[in-house]
C-alpha positions as CSV (number, residue, x, y, z in Angstrom):
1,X,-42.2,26.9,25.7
2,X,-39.0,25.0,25.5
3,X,-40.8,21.2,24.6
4,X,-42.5,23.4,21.8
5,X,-38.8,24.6,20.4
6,X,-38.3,21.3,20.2
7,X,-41.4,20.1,18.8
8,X,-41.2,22.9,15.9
9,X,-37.2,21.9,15.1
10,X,-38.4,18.5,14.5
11,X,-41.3,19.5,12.5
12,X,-39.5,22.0,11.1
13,X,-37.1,19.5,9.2
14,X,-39.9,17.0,8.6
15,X,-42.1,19.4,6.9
16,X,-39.8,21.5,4.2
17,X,-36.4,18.8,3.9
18,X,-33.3,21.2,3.4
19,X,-32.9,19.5,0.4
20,X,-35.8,21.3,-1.1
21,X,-34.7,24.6,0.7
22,X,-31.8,24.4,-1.3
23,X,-33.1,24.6,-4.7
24,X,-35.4,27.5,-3.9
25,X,-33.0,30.0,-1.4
26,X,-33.9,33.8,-2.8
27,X,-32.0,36.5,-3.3
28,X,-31.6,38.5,-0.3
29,X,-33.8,41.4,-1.3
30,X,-36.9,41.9,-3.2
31,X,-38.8,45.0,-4.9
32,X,-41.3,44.8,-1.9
33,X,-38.6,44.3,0.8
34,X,-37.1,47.6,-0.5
35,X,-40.6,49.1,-0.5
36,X,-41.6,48.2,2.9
37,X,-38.4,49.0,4.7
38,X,-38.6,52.6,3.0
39,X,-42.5,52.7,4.4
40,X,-40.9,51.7,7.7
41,X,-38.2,54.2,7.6
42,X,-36.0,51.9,7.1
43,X,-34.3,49.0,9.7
44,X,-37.0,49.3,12.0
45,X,-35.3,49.6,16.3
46,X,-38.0,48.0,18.7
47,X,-38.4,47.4,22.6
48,X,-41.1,45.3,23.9
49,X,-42.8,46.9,27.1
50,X,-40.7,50.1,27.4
51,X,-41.4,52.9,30.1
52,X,-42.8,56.4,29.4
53,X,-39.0,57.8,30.3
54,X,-39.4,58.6,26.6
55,X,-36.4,60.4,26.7
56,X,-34.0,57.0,28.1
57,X,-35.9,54.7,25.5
58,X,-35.0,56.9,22.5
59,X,-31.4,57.3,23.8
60,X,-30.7,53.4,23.6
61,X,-31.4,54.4,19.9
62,X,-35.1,52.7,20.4
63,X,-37.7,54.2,17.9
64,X,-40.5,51.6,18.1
65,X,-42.6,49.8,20.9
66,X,-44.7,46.7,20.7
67,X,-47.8,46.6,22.8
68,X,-50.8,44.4,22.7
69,X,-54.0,45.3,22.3
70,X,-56.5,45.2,24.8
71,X,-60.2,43.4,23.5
72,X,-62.1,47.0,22.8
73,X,-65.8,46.0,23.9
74,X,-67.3,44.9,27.2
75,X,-70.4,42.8,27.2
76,X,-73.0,45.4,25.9
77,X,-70.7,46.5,23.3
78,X,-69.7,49.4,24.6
79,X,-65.5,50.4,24.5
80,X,-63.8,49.5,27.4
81,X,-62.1,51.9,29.3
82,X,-58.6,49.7,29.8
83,X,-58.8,50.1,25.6
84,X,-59.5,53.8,25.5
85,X,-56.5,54.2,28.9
86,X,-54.3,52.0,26.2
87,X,-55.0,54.1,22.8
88,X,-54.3,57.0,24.9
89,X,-50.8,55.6,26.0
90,X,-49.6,54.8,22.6
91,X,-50.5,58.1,21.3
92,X,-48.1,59.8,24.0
93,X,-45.3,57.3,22.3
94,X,-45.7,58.5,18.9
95,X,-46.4,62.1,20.2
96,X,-43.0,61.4,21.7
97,X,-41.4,60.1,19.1
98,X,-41.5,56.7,19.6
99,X,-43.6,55.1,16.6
100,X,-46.2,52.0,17.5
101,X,-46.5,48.3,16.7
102,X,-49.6,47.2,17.9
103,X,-50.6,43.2,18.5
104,X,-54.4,42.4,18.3
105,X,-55.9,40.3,21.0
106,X,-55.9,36.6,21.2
107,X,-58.6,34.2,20.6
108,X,-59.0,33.7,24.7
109,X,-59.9,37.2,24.4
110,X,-62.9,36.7,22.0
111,X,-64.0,33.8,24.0
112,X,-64.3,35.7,27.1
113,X,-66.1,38.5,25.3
114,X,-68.8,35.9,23.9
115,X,-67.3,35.7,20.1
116,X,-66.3,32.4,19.8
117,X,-63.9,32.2,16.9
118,X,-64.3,28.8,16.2
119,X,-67.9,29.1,15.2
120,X,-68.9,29.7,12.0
121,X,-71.8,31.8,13.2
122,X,-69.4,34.1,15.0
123,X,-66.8,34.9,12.0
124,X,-68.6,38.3,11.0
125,X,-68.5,39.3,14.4
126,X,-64.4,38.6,14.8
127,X,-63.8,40.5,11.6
128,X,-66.0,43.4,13.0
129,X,-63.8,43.7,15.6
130,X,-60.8,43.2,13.3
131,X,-62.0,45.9,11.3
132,X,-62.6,48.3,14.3
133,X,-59.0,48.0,15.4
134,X,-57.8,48.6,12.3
135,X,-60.3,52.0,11.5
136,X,-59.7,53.3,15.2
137,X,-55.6,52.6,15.8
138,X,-54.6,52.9,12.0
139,X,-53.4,56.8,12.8
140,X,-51.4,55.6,15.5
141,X,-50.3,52.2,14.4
142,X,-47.4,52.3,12.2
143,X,-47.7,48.2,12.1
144,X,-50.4,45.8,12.9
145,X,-49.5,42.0,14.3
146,X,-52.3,39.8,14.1
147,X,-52.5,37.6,17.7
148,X,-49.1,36.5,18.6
149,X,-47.6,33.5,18.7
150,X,-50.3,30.8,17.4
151,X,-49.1,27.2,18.7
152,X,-47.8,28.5,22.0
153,X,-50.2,26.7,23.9
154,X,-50.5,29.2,26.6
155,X,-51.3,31.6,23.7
156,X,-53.8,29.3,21.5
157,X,-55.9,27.6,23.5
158,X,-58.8,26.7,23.4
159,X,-58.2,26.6,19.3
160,X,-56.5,23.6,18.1
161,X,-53.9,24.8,14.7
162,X,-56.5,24.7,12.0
163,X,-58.5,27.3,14.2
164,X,-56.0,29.6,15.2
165,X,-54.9,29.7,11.5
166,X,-58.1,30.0,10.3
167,X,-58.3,33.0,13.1
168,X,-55.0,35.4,12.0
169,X,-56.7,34.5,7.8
170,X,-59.9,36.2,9.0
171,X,-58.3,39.3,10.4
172,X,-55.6,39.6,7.9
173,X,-58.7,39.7,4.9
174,X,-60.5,42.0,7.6
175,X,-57.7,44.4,8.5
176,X,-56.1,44.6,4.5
177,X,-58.3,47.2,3.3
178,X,-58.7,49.6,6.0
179,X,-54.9,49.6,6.8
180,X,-54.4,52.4,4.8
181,X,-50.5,53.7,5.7
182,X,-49.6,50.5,8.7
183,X,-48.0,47.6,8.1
184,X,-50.3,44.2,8.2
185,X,-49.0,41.0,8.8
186,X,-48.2,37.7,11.8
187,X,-46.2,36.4,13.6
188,X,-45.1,32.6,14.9
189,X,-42.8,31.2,17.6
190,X,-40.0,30.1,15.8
191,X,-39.9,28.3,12.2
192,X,-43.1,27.1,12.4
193,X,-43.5,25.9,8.8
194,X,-47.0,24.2,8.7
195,X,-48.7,27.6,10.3
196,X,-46.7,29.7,7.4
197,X,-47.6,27.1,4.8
198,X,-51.6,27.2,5.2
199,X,-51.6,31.0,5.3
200,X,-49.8,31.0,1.7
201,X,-53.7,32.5,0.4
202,X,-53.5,35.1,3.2
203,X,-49.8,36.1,2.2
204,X,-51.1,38.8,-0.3
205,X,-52.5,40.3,3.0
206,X,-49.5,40.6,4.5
207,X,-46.6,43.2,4.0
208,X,-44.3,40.8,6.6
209,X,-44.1,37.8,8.2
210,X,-42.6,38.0,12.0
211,X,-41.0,35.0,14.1
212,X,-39.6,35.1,17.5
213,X,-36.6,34.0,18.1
214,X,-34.5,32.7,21.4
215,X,-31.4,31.1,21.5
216,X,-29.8,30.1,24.4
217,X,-32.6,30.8,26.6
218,X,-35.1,28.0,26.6
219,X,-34.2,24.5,24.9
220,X,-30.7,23.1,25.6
221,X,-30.2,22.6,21.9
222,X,-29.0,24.5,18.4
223,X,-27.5,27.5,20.9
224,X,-25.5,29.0,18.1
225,X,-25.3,32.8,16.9
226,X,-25.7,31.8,13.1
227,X,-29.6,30.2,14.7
228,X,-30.5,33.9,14.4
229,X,-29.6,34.2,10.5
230,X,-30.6,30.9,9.8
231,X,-34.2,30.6,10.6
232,X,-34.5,34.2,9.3
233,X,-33.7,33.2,6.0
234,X,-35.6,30.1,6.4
235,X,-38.6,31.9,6.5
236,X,-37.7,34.1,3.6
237,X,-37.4,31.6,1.5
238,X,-39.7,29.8,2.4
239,X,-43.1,32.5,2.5
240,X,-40.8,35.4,0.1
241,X,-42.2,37.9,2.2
242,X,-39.8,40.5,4.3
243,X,-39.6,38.8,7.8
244,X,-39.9,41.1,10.8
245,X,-37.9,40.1,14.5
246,X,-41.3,40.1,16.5
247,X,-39.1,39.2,19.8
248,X,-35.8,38.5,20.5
249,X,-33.8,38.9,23.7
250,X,-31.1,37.5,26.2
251,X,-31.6,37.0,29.5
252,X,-29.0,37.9,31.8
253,X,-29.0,36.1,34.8
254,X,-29.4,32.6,35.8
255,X,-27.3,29.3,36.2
256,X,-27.4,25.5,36.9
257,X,-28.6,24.2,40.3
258,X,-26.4,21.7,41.3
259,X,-27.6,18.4,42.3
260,X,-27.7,19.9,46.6
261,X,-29.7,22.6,45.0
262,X,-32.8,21.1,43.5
263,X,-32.8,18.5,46.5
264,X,-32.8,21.5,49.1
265,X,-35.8,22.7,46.3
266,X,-38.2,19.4,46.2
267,X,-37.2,19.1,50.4
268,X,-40.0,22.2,50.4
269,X,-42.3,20.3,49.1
270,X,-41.5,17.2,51.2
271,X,-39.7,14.9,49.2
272,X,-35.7,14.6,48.3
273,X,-35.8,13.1,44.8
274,X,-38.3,13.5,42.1
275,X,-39.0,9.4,42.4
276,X,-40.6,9.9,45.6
277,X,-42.7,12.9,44.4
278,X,-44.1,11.0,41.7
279,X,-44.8,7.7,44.4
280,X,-47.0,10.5,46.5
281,X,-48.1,12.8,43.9
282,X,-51.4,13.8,45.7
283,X,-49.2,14.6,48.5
284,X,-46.8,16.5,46.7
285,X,-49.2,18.1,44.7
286,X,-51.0,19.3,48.0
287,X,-47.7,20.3,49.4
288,X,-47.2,22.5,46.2
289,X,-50.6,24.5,46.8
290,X,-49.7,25.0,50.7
291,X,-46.2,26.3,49.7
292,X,-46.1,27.7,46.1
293,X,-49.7,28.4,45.1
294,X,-48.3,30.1,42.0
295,X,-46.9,27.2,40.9
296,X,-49.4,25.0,41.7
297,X,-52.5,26.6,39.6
298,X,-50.4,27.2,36.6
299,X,-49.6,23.1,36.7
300,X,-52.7,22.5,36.9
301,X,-54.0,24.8,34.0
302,X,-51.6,23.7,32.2
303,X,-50.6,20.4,32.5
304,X,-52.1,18.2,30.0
305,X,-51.0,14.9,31.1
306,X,-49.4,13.6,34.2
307,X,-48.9,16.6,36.9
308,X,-45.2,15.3,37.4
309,X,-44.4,14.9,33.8
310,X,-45.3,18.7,33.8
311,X,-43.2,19.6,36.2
312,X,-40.0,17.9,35.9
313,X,-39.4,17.6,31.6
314,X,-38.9,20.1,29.6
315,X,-42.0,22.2,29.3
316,X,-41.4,23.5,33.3
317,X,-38.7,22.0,35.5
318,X,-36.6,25.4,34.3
319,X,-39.0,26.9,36.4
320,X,-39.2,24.6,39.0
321,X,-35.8,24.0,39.6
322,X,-35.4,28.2,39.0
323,X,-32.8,27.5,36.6
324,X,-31.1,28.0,32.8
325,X,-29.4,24.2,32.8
326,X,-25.7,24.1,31.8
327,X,-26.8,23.6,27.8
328,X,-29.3,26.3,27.8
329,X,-26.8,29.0,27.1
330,X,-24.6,30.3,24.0
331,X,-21.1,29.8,25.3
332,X,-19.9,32.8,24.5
333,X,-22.6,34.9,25.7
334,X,-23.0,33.8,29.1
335,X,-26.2,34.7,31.0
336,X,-24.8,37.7,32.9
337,X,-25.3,41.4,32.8
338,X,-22.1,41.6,30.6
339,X,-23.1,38.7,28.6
340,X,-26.4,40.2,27.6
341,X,-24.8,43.0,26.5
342,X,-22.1,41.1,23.8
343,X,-25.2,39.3,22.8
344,X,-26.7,42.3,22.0
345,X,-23.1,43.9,20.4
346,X,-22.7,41.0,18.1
347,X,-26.3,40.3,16.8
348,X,-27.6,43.9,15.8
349,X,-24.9,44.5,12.9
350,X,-25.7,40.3,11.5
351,X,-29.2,41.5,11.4
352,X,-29.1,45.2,9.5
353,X,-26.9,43.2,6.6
354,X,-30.0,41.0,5.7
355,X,-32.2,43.1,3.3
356,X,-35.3,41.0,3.6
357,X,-35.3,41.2,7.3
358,X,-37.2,45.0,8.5
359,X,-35.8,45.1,11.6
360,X,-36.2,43.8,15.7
361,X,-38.1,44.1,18.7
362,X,-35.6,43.6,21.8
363,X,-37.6,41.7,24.5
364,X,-37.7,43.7,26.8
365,X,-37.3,47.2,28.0
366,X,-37.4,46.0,31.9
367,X,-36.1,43.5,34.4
368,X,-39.6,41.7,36.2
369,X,-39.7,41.7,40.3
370,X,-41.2,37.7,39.5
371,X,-41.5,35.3,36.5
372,X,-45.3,35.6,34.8
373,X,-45.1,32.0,34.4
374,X,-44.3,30.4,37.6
375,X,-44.8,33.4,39.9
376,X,-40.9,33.2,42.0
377,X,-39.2,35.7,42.1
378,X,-35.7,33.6,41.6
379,X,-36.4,32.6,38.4
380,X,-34.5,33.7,35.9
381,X,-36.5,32.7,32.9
382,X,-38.8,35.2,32.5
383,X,-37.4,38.1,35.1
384,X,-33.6,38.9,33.7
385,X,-34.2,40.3,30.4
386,X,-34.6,43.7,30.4
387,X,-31.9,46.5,29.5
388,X,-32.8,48.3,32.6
389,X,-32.9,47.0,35.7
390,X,-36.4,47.1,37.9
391,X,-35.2,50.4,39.2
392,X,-34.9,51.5,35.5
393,X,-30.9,52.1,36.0
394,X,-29.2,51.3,32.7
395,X,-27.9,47.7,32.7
396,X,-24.2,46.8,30.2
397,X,-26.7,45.8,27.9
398,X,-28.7,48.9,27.6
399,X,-25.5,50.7,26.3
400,X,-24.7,47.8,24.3
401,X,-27.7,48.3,22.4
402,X,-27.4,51.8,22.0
403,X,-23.8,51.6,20.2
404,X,-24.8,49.0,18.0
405,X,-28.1,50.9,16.5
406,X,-26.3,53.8,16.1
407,X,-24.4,51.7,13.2
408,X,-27.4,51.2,11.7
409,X,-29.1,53.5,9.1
């Protein structure tokens, strides 16, 4: 995640100069902004993941959860149960009062199902089952995200760019005219201007555009407050569609190892220095399997090139190393339980003053026992970013959230 930040900063420039930007920066609202935020309710409150403590979720002032989709169909066609035990979830949220943002499945999904999307021969079949989801979650659906987060790697593969775009076009021309009442658009991990670009045909589809945004959490650059406003508006001028926070978050734990630190952490693996993994990488590799087998499989899924490249740049040595490095922070906001929660104080009010922008999904409603990506359970990357802890006690930033929404009409 954090070598594609960089990548998409670097394309970002290259591919729409600021100079051009300049000359074509909208007004801050638009007849259809107005209209969809009304059809929303207005500034739309979201929580990735929440509990079924319906009751705690509302009181943070949360009136929204994103969930993805499960693939419907099992390999003679017939609906899965996990779908049917996951349609029957989000109905107790909006029987509940919580309304529903629902992500469709990703193209690994398909794959695994037998529809390859990549196949001419197999596009009727994807936009069948666009068109189901669409027909069957529609009354319980307030807003539809096609896939989530094309380019991610971890997300997009085995489609190269071209493909994956080509996959959120064919949904969003499936999905448009059975949407009836929901909300239809996409999402992308950060800027992403070529991916927004090529689906300018598919724009008249879509009643938003969503990015996910997160500063101070994975690259060690650009860790400014204003980040938030500035690719926001970005993307507004650059598609003129409202823009919808798909993600955002802080996470609130998790420091720099000193030097005696990630020594003591290669030393497991039976080296001292990363040179001397990298002289007996079969060794160190088989060391990795024997001690971290989590670690070990998602290197090698994953790692494209060199296994030690992988592991110590910038795509994974956070991980590794179980780390936020020193840069990967915004100063003011430091990744504790307290700073999480002024993140959180000072972003919601920038937010509700943009018209174009709907709203925001916090990421996420719970603290995880272990990191997805690495599997420790001392990694803060992907375990400290809830707003209640594992327990589901309230953290500073759950309280945070909850006065700064109640601001917000």
């Amino acid at each position: 995640m954090e070598a594609f930040i960089m990548d998409q900063i670097r394309a970002t420039v290259k591919y729409v100069p600021f100079h051009w930007l300049a000359g074509h920066v909208k007004k801050d609202s638009s007849p259809e902004a107005e209209r969809v935020r009304a059809k929303a309710g207005g500034f739309i409150k979201g929580i990735c993941h929440p509990s079924e403590n319906f009751e705690q979720v509302k009181g943070a002032g949360l009136a929204w959860t994103r969930a993805d989709i499960p693939f419907p169909f099992d390999e003679n066609g017939a609906v899965k149960e996990n779908y049917l035990d996951f349609k029957a979830k989000m109905r107790r949220y909006r029987d509940n009062g919580i309304r529903v943002m629902a992500i469709t499945p990703y193209p690994k999904e398909y794959i695994s199902a037998g529809i390859d999307p990549r196949l001419p021969e197999d596009e009727a079949r994807v936009r069948e089952v666009a068109v189901f989801l669409v027909n069957d979650l529609k009354d319980i659906a307030g807003i539809f995200q096609v896939t989530n987060e094309m380019g991610v790697p971890r997300f997009t593969r085995p489609l190269n760019m071209a493909q994956a775009t080509r996959f959120i076009a064919m949904h969003l021309e499936a999905m448009h005219p059975h949407k009836g009442e929901s909300l239809l658009g996409y999402n992308s991990a950060g800027p992403q201007a070529d991916l927004h670009a090529n689906l300018r045909p598919w724009h008249k589809f879509c009643d938003y555009v969503g990015i996910d945004i997160y500063i101070g959490c994975f690259a060690p650059v650009a860790n400014y407050m204003y980040m938030h406003e500035a690719m926001l508006r970005y993307l507004w001028s650059l598609t003129g569609k409202p823009v919808l926070l798909t993600e955002f978050g802080y996470i609130s734990g998790g420091a720099p190892k000193t030097p005696e630190e990630k020594r003591a952490i290669l030393e497991r693996y039976g080296v001292s220095t990363e040179q001397q993994a990298r002289e007996d990488l079969d060794g160190f590799m088989a060391k990795i399997k024997e001690v971290s087998p989590s670690i070990y499989n998602y290197t090698v899924k994953n790692a494209s090139g060199d296994y030690a490249d992988f592991l110590f740049q910038l795509d994974f040595c956070n991980h590794f190393y179980s780390e936020l490095p020193r840069r990967t922070v915004i100063k003011k906001h430091p990744h504790t339980p307290e700073g999480q929660a002024g993140f959180y104080s000072e972003i919601f009010p920038s937010l509700a003053k943009l018209p174009f922008t709907l709203g925001a999904f916090v990421y996420c409603w719970k603290d995880s026992e272990k990191c997805y990506v690495c599997g420790q359970n001392d990694c803060p990357t992907e375990t400290r970013w809830g707003l209640v802890d594992m327990q589901e006690n309230e953290k500073p930033s759950y309280y945070a959230v909850r006065d700064a929404l109640m601001g917000i009409k």
